[in-house]
N, C-alpha and C positions, 0 to 999 in steps of 0.2 A: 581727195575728192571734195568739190564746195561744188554744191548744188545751190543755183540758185532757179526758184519757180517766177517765171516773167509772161505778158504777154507774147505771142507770139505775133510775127512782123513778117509781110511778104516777102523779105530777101529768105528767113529761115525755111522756106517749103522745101529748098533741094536736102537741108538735114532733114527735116520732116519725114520727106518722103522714104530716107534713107533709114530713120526710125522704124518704119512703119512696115519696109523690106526685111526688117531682121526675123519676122514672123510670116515663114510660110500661108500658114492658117487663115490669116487675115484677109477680110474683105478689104481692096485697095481702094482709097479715095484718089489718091493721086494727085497731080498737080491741080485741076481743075476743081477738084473734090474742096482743097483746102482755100482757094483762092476764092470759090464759091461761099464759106463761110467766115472768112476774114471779110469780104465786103459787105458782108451784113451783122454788124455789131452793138445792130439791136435786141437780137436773138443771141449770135453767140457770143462766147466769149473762147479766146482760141488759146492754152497755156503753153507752155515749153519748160520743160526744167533740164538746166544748162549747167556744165558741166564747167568750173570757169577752169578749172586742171587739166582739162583735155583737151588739145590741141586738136581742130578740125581740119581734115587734109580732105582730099577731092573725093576718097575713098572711106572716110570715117569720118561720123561726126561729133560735136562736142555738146549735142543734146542727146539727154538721158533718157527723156520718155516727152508725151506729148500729150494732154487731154483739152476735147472739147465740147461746152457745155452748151445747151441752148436752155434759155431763159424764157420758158413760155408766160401761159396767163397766170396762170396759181400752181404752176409745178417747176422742175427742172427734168432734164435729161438728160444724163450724161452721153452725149455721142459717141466717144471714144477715149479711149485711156490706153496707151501704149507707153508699157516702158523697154529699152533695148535689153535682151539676155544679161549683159555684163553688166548691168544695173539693179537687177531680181534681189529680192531680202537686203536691199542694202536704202529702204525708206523712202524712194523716189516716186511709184506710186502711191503710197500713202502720201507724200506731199503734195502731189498733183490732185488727189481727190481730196486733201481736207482745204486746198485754196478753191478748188469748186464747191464745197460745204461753205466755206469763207462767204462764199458769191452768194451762193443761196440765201444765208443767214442776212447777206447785206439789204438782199431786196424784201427780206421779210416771206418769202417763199417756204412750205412748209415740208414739202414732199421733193423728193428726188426717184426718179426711174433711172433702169437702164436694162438694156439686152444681154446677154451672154450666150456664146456657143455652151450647149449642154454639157459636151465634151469637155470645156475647158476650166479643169474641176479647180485648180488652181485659181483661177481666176474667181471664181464661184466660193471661196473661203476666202480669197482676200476680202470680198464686199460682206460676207457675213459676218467678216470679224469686224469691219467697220459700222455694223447694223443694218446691214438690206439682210431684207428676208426676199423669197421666190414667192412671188403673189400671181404668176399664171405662168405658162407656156403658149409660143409664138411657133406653129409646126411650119415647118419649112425655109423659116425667116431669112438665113443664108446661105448663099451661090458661094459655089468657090472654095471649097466642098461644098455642096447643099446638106444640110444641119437643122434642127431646131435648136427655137431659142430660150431658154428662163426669160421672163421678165422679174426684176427684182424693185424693191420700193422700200427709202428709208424715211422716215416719217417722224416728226417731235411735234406731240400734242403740244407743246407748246409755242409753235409758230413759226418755230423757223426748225432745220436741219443742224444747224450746226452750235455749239457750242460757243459762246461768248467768247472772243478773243480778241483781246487786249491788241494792238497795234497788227492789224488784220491789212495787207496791200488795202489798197481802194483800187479797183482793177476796172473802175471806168472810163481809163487812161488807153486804153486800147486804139492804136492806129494802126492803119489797114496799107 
């Protein structure tokens, strides 16, 4: 396994999408979903982390998970973070959210949000262990099952989200 976390690029939406299939649960963006936020790269920023070991065939792909951030006025948002089952405990999500920490940190943004199914208690300890606390509930927020949702927020009184790091991508290089 060599993961590497890159922007993500319009030809990648059919692995995307096939990411994003591996979880029943999931609310689907779909093609239009993802092509809708790849052309506006002033807001988002769209990541992939790729799997350069794994050979992509029409039926599997060679990306491991997929998150994307939107870059408001004084906050972030995580949209979504997906990584594939056969990639779970093995750091993939954690490197797609500390290159969205990365982001945050670049613009000087202090605060990161994001939603979570209640249910998805797994998901709800990955971000606490990364320091989002639950700072309200969103009742009904998703279709597809219908669900509430945590809203969680990680925060550094000190300015930015993420921690100082040394040779950090510059991920203003995004093409759509």
């Amino acid at each position: 396994m060599n993961i590497i976390v890159r922007c993500m690029q319009v030809a990648d939406i059919p692995e995307v999408i096939l990411v994003e299939n591996s979880w029943s649960f999931l609310s689907k963006w779909g093609e239009e979903g993802y092509s809708r936020v790849l052309r506006d790269p002033g807001i988002y920023t769209c990541l992939v982390a790729e799997d350069l070991h794994q050979g992509g065939s029409q039926n599997k792909s060679n990306l491991a998970g997929v998150a994307v951030l939107a870059v408001l006025i004084d906050y972030c948002e995580l949209c979504n973070l997906i990584v594939q089952p056969a990639y779970l405990s093995k750091k993939v999500g954690y490197r797609l959210l500390r290159s969205c920490l990365d982001i945050s940190r670049q613009k000087g943004i202090s605060r990161m949000f994001l939603e979570v199914r209640t249910s998805n208690t797994r998901a709800i300890e990955f971000y606490k262990a990364n320091g989002f606390q639950v700072v309200s509930k969103r009742k009904n927020y998703y279709r597809d099952p219908p669900e509430d949702a945590w809203i969680m927020e990680r925060k550094d009184s000190e300015g930015n989200i993420g921690p100082p790091d040394q040779g950090s991508p510059d991920w203003t290089g995004q093409s759509s």
